[in-house]
C-alpha positions as CSV (number, residue, x, y, z in Angstrom):
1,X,122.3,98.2,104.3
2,X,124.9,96.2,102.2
3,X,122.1,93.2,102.2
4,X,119.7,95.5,100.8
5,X,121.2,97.3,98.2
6,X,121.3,94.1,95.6
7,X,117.5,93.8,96.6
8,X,116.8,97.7,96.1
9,X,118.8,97.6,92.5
10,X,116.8,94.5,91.4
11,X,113.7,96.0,92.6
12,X,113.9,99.2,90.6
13,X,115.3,97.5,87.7
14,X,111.8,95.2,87.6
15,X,110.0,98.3,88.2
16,X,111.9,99.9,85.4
17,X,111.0,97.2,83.0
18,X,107.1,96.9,83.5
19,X,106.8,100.4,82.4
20,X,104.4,100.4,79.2
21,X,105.8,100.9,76.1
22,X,103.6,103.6,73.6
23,X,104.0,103.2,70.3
24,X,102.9,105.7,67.8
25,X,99.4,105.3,66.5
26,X,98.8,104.9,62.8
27,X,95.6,105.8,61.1
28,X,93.3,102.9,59.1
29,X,95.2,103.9,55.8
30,X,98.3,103.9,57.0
31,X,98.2,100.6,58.0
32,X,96.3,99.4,54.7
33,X,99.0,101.0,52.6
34,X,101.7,99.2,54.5
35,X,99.9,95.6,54.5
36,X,99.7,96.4,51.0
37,X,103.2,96.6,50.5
38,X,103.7,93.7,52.6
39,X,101.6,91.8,50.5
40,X,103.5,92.7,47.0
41,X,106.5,92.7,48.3
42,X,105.8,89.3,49.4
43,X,104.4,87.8,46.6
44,X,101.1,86.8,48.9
45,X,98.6,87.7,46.1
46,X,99.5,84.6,44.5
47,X,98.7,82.3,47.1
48,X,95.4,82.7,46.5
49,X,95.4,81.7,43.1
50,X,97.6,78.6,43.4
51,X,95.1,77.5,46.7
52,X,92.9,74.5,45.6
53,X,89.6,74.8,43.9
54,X,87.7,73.6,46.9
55,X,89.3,75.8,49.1
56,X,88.9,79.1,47.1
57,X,85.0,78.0,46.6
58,X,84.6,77.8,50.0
59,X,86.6,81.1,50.7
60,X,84.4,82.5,48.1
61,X,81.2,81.1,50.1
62,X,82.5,82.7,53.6
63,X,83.7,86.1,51.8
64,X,86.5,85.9,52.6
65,X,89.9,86.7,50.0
66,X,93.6,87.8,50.3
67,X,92.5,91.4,48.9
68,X,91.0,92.7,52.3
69,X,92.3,90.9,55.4
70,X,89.3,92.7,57.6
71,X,87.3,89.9,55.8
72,X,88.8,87.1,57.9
73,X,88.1,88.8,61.2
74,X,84.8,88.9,60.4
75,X,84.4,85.1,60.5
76,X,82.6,83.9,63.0
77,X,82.5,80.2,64.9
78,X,78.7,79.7,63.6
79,X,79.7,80.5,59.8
80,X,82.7,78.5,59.7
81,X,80.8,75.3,61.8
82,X,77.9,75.9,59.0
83,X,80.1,75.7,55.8
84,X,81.6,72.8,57.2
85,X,78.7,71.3,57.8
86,X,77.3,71.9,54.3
87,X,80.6,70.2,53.3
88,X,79.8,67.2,55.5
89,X,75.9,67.1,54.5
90,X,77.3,66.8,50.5
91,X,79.4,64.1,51.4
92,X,78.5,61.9,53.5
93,X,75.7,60.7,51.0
94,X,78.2,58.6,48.7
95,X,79.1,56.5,51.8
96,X,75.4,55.8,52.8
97,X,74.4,54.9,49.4
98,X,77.3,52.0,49.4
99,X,76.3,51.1,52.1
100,X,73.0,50.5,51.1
101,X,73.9,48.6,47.7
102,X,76.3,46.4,50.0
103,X,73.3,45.8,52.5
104,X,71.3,44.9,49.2
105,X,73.9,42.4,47.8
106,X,74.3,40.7,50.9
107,X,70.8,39.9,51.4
108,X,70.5,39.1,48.0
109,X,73.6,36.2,48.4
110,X,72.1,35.7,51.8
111,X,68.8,34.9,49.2
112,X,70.4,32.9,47.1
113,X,72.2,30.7,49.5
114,X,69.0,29.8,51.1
115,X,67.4,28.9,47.6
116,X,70.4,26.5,47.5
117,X,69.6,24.3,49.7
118,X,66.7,23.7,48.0
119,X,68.6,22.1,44.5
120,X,70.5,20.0,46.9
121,X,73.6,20.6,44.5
122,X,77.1,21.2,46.2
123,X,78.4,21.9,42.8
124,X,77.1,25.3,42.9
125,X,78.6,26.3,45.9
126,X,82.0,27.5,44.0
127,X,79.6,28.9,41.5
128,X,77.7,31.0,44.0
129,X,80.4,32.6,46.6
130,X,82.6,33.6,42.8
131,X,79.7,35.8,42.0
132,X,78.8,36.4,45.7
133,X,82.6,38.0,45.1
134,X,82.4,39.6,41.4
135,X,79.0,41.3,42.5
136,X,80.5,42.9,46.2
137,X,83.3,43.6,43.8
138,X,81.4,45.3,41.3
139,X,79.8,47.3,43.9
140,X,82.6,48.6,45.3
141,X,84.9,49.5,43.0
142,X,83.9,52.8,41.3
143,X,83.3,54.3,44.9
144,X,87.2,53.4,45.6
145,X,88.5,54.5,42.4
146,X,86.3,57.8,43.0
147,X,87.8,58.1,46.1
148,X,91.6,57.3,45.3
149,X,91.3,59.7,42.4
150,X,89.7,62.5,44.4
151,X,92.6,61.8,46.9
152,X,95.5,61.8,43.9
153,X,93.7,65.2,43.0
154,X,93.5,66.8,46.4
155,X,97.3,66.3,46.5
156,X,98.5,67.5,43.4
157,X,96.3,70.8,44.4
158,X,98.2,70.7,47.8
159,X,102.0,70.1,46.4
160,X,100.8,73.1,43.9
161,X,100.1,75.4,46.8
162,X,102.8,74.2,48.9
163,X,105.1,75.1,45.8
164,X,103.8,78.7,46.0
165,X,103.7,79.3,49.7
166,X,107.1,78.4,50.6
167,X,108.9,81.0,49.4
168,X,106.0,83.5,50.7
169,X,106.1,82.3,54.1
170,X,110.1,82.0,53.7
171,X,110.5,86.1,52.9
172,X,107.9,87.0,55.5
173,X,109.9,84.9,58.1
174,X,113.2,86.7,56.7
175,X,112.0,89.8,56.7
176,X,110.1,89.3,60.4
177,X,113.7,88.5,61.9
């Protein structure tokens, strides 16, 4: 009996501790007044405003905003896979155009080399791959400035966000224990 008592204790102490907890059910406005209180007493609201540009657009796009959080459980896989998409579909055009003037400007130089051999000149070898350079160059460069500045933008938004979401997430953490 001695080698069962520890097991019988421990046994009814586990059985004690799966019973289900109840907790008291509130009602639809309940809840909405108190994730409203949550949300000013937070200082949540103003994420919204200090998201990026893109990012609000595309919340705007999905219907989704801060104001009514039912909004983002109505999301689905599909709509969220189609915005992105659309995203995708917008940009990817800009690369396939470069592409297309580099394809052009190496057949061109590809061109122009064979018409070289024809002068029989060596002298305009120098001549040709320093424009061969300045035209690939040329070609290239807005796209990569476009791209660098779109970057330097993106990240300014992001710091700005960060800046207000810190302190949000910071009280909400505090305040969850």
């Amino acid at each position: 009996m001695r080698r069962l008592t520890p097991w019988i204790l421990l046994l009814l102490l586990a059985m004690a501790l799966a019973l289900p907890a109840r907790a008291e059910q509130t009602g639809e406005e309940e809840l909405d007044r108190l994730l409203e209180e949550q949300m000013e007493a937070s200082g949540a609201g103003e994420l919204e405003e200090a998201a990026p540009l893109a990012a609000r657009e595309i919340l705007d796009e999905l219907e989704i905003g801060l104001e009514d959080w039912r909004s983002l459980l109505e999301l689905t896989p599909r709509d969220l896979c189609k915005a992105l998409g659309e995203i995708a579909a917008q940009r990817v055009g800009a690369p396939l155009r470069l592409l297309g003037i580099l394809l052009g400007v190496v057949l061109l130089c590809a061109f122009v080399d064979g018409l070289k051999l024809s002068f029989g000149s060596r002298d305009l070898d120098l001549v040709f791959h320093a424009v061969a350079v300045l035209c690939v160059t040329g070609a290239v460069l807005r796209p990569v400035l476009l791209c660098v500045e779109q970057a330097a933008a993106a990240i300014e938004e992001c710091s700005r966000f960060m800046t207000a979401f810190v302190p949000v997430f910071s009280g909400v953490v505090a305040a969850g224990g």
